[in-house]
N, C-alpha and C positions, 0 to 999 in steps of 0.2 A: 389527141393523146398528149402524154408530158412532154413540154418542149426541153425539159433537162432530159429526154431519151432520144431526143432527134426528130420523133414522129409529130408531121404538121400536119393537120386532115383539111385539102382545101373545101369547105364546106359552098362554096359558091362557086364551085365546078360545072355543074350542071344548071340548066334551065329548069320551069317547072316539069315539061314533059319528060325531057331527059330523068327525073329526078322519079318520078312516078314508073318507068319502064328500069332506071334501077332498082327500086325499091321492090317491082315484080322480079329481076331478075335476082334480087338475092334471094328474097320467099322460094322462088324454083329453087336456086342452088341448096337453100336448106333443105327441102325436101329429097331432092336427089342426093342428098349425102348420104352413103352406105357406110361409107370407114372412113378413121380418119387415123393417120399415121403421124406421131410428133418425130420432125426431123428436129436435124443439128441447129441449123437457122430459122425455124418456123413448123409447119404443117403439109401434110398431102392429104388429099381429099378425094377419095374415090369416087367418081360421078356417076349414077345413073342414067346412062344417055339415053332411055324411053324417057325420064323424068325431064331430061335437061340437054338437050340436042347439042352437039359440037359446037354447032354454029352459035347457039343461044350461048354457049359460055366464052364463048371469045369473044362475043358482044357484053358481056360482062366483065370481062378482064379489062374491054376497050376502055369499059367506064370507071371499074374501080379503079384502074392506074389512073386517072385524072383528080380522081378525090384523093388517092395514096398512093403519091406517086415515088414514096418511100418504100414500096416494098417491090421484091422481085418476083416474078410471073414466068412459069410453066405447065406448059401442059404435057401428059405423056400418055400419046395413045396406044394400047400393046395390040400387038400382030393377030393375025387370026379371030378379031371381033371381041378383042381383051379388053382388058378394065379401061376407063378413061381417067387419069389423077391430073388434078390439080393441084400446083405446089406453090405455096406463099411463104415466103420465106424473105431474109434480111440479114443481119449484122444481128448481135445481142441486145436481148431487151426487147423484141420484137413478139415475144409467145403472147405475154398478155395482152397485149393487144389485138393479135388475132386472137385468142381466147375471148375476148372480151365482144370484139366486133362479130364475131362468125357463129358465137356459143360452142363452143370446143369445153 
């Protein structure tokens, strides 16, 4: 992204297999994405956990924070077998970017 907005994408993060089981795990998370909520600083992302298992997205989180390690990372699992969201979120300046990287 622009480095007049702060955003640096370490592109040499990952190894080649790392980079190929990310590249699976965002195809999942695109598909498991039901809704998606614009917050104040970024996005939430309601997860389909048959589509994209708890585990598989914090194994994603693991790795997108190494390639962006500019943004912030939540997850909120609700009670009773409730939604799972994902919240990516930052400072200003940050939407387009996840717009741009996630297809929002």
């Amino acid at each position: 992204m622009s480095e007049s907005l702060g955003f640096h994408c370490n592109v040499h993060a990952f190894t080649a297999s790392e980079r190929l089981r990310y590249n699976e795990l965002t195809r999942k998370l695109s598909e498991a994405r039901a809704e998606v909520r614009e917050l104040p600083g970024g996005y939430a992302f309601r997860v389909l956990r048959e589509k994209l298992p708890l585990a598989e997205l914090a194994e994603f989180i693991s790795l997108e924070s190494r390639c962006c390690p500019f943004l912030d990372f939540s997850v909120e699992l609700e009670r009773d077998n409730g939604p799972l969201w994902l919240k990516l979120q930052r400072s200003e300046g940050v939407k387009p970017f996840i717009r741009a990287e996630f297809g929002v």
